[in-house]
N, C-alpha and C positions, 0 to 999 in steps of 0.2 A: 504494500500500500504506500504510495506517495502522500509527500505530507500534504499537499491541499487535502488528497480524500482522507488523509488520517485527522484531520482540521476541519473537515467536514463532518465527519462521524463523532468526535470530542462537542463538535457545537451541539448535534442533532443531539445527544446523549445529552446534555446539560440544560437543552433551550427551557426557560421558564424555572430554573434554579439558582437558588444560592449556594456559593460553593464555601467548605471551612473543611482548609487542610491543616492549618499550622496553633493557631492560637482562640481559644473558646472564648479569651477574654475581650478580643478583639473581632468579634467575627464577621463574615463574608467581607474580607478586604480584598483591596482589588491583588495583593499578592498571593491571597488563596488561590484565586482563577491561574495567575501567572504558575503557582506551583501545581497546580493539579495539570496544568499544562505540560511544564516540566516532566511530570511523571508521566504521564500518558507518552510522550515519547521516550522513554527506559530511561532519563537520565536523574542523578540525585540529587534531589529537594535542595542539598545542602549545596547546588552550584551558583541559588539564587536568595540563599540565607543571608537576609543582613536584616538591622534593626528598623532603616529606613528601603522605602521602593528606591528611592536615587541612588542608593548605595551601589546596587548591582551594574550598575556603571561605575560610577567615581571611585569605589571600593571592590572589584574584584578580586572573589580570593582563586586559589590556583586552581580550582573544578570550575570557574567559572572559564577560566582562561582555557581550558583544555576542553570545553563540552560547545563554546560560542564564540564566536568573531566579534569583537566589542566595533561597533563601527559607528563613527562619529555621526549625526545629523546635518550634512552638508546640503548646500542648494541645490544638487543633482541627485540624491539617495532617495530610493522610493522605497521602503517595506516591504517585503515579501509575505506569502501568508507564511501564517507561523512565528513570524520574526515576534521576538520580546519588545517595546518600545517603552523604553526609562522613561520619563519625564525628572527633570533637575525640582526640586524645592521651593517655593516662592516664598514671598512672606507670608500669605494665609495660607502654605500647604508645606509645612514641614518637613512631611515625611514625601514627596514625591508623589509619583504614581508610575505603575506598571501595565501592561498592557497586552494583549496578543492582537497584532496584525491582521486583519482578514482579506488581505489583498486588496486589488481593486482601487490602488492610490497614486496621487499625482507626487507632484514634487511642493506641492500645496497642502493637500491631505489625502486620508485612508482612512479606512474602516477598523 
């Protein structure tokens, strides 16, 4: 199975849920979605383990380095489906946010 259809069947499989993989105390964040993500393609939870979503860019640990291509948000990069997409921290958003790609994007926006 190629990952669009494996990104198709993870969506069909979830549509209309909330997802809680990592913390009760916190739950359905947008990092649960990221990691149940992660897992559905074999790889470990721990390659996208940080305290903040921004982190999994600005703080890669070595699974993350060895499981993903960290690839900067340039004026030319469009997202693939699958692709994780970080967002950095604001002032009203601390901790970031994380994302899965669903294709279908410019070099403006995606899904």
């Amino acid at each position: 199975m190629n990952i669009t259809e494996k990104l198709n069947q993870f969506i069909a499989d979830l549509q209309g849920q909330f997802v809680e993989v990592s913390d009760s105390s916190n739950i359905n964040q947008c990092y649960d979605l990221a990691a149940n993500w992660v897992i559905a393609l074999g790889i470990p939870k721990s390659t996208i383990s940080h305290l903040y979503a921004y982190e999994v860019y600005t703080k890669p640990n070595t699974n993350t380095k060895d499981y993903f291509d960290l690839i900067s948000n340039t004026p030319d990069f469009i997202p693939q489906d699958g692709d994780l997409a970080v967002f950095d921290k604001t002032a009203g958003n601390i901790a970031g946010h994380i994302g899965i790609a669903l294709g279908g994007g410019t070099t403006k926006s995606f899904k």
